[in-house]
C-alpha positions in Angstrom: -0.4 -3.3 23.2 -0.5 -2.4 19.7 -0.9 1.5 19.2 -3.9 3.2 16.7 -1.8 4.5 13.2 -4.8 5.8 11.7 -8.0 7.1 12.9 -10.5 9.0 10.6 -13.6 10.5 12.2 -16.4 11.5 10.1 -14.3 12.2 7.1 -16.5 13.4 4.1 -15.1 15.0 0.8 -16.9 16.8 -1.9 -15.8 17.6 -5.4 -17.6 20.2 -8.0 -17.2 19.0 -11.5 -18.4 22.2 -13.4 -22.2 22.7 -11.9 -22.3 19.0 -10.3 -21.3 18.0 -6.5 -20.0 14.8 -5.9 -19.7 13.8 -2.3 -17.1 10.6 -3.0 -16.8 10.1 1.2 -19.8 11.0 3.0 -18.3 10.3 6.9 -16.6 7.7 7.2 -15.0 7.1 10.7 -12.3 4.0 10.8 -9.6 3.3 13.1 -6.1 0.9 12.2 -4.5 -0.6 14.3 -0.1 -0.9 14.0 0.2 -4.3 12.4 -2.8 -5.0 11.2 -3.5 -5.9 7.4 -6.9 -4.2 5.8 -8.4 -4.4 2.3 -10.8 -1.8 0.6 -13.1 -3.8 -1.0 -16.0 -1.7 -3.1 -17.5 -1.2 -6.8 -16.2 1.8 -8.6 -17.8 4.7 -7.5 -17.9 3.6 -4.1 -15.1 5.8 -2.3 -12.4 2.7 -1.9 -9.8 5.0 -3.6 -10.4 8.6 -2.4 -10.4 7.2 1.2 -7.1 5.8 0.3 -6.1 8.9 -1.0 -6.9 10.8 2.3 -5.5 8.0 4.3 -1.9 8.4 1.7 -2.0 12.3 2.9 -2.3 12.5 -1.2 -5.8 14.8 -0.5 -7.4 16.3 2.1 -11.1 15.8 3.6 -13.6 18.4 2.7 -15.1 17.9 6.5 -14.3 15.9 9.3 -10.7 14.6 11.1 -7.8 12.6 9.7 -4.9 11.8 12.6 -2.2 9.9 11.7 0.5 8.3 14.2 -1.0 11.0 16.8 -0.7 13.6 14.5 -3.7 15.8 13.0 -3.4 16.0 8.9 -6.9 17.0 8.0 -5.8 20.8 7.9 -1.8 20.2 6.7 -0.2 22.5 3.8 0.8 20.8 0.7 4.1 20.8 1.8 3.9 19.5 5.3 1.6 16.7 3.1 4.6 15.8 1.1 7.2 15.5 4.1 4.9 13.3 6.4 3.5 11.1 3.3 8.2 10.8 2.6 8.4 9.2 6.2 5.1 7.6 7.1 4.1 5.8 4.2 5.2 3.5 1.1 3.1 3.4 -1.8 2.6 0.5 -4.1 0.4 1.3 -7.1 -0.7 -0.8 -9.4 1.1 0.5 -12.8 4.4 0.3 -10.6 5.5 3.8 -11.5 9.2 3.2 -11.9 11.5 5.6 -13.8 11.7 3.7 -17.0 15.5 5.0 -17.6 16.6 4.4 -13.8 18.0 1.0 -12.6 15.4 -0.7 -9.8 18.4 0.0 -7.5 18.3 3.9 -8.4 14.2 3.1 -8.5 14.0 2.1 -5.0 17.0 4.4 -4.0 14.6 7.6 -5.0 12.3 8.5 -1.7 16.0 8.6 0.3 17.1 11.3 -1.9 14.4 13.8 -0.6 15.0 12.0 2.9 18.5 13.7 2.8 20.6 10.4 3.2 24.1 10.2 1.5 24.3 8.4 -1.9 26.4 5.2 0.1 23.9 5.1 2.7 21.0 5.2 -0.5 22.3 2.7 -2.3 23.4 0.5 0.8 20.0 0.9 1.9 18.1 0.2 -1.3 20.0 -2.6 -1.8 18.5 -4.1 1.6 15.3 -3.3 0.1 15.5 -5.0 -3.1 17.4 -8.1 -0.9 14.1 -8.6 1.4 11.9 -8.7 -1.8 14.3 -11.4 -3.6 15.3 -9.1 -6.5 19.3 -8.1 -5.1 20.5 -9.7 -8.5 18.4 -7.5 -10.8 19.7 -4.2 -9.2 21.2 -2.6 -12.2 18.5 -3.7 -14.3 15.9 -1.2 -15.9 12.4 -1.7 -15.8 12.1 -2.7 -19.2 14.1 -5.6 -18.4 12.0 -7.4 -15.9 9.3 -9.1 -15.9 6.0 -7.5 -14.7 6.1 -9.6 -11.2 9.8 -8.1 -10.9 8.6 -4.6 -11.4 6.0 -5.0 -8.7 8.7 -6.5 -6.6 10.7 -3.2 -6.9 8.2 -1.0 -6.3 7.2 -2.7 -3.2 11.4 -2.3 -2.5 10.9 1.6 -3.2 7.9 1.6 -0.8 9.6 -0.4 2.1 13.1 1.7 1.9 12.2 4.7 4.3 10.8 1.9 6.9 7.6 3.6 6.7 4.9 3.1 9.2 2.5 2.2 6.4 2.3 0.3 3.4 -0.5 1.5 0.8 -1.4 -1.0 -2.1 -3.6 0.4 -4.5 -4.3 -2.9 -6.8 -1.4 -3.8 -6.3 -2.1 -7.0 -9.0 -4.3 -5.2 -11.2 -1.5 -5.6 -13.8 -0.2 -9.2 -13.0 -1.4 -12.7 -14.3 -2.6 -15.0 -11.6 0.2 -16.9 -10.4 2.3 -13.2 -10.3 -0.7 -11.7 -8.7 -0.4 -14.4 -6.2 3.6 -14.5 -5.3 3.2 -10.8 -5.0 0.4 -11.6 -2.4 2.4 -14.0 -0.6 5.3 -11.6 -0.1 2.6 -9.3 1.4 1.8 -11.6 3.9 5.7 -12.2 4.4 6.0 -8.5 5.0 2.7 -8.6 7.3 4.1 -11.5 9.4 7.1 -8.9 10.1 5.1 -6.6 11.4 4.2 -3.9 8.7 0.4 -2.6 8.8 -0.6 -2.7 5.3 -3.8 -1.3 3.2 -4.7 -2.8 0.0 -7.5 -1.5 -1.9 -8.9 -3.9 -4.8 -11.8 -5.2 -6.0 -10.7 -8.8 -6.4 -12.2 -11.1 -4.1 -9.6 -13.6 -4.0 -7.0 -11.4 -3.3 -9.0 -9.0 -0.4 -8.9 -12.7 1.7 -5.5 -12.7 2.2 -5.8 -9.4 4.4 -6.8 -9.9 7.8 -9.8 -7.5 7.6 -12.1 -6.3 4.9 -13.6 -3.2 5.3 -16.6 -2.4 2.0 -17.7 0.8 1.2 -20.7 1.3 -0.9 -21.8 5.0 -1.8 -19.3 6.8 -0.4 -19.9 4.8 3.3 -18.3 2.4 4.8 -21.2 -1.0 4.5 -19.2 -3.8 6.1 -15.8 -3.6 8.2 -15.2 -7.2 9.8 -12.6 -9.5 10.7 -11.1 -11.8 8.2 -11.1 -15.2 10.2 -9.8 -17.6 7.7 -7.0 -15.5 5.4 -5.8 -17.0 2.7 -2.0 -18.4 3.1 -0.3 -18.8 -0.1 3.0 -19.9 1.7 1.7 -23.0 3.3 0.1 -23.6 -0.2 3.4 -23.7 -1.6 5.3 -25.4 1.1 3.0 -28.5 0.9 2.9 -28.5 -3.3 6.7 -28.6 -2.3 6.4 -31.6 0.1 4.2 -33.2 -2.4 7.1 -33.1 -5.0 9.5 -34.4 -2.3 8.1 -37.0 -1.7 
């Protein structure tokens, strides 16, 4: 039976911007399941991003509870923040934040630093990383020597390195054309099928249906949360294209 990872209850937070309140979550209450695969769909505005904020331990809620992997975060220092958001979760944003003078191997080698492993163990280990995402050739290659698909690929290495029990996408194709945007999507789904829970927040149709569940928020609430009964398979897609060829 698969355990819960994350389970907000009545989360809210509120911001002041000079004289002005602005309550982004007003109480939202979700639970995520180990393995599952959920998407954030909502218009700007809507609270898709802070609740991914709360849920990447990157904020804290104003009001209600956060408990992640059985553990309470709501009230955590900055500090404690920092360690549990090291070992629980891998983020994937979409501007790919890489060191632009580090090599994707010493890119996706960085969150084992403050994990405390040995440089032979970093580097043996990144270079797992960057094998599982198909990029073990470009290893001593610098950002500004891959394509954007590639960069993509080695942050998503970076964020799978410390075998975190999360993977958090934050339009993770916002930057990529469409056939990038989806052979990024189908190595989701390859990394899904392995058994990582992943979160994507976007506000692209098309590429919410390959999660397994959409969840839209509207206003701060959450307006929809339902099960995805038909995701979209971009492997099969390309298998048959393939069989087409073959034949």
């Amino acid at each position: 039976m698969s355990k819960t990872v994350i389970k907000t209850s009545d989360i809210s937070k509120i911001y002041q911007m000079g004289s002005e309140t602005i309550r982004a979550l007003k109480s939202v209450s979700i639970e995520i399941m180990q393995g599952e695969y959920v998407a954030f769909m909502g218009p700007s505005g809507s609270g898709k991003s802070t609740l991914m904020n709360m849920i990447g331990c990157l904020d804290t809620p104003s009001g209600g509870q956060y408990i992640l992997n059985g553990q309470d975060v709501s009230d955590m220092t900055e500090n404690e923040l920092a360690e549990i958001r090291n070992k629980e979760i891998g983020f994937v944003f979409q501007t790919f934040n890489l060191l632009p003078r580090a090599t994707s191997l010493e890119n996706v080698a960085l969150p084992l630093i403050y994990a405390g492993y040995s440089k032979a163990e970093r580097e043996e280990k990144a270079m797992a990383a960057l094998a599982g995402v198909g990029l073990d050739t470009r290893a001593h290659h610098k950002p500004n020597e891959l394509s954007g698909g590639q960069r993509q690929r080695v942050a998503i290495a970076r964020a799978l390195v410390n075998d975190p029990s999360i993977i958090l996408a934050d339009e993770p194709t916002g930057n990529l054309d469409t056939k990038t945007s989806y052979d990024i999507m189908d190595l989701f789904a390859q990394l899904h099928e392995k058994g990582n829970t992943i979160i994507m927040v976007t506000h692209e149709d098309d590429i919410a249906q390959y999660s397994h569940r959409i969840v839209r928020l509207r206003d701060g609430l959450i307006e929809k949360d339902e099960v995805n009964h038909n995701p979209t398979k971009v492997n099969i897609l390309k298998a048959q294209m393939a069989n087409q060829e073959e034949h």
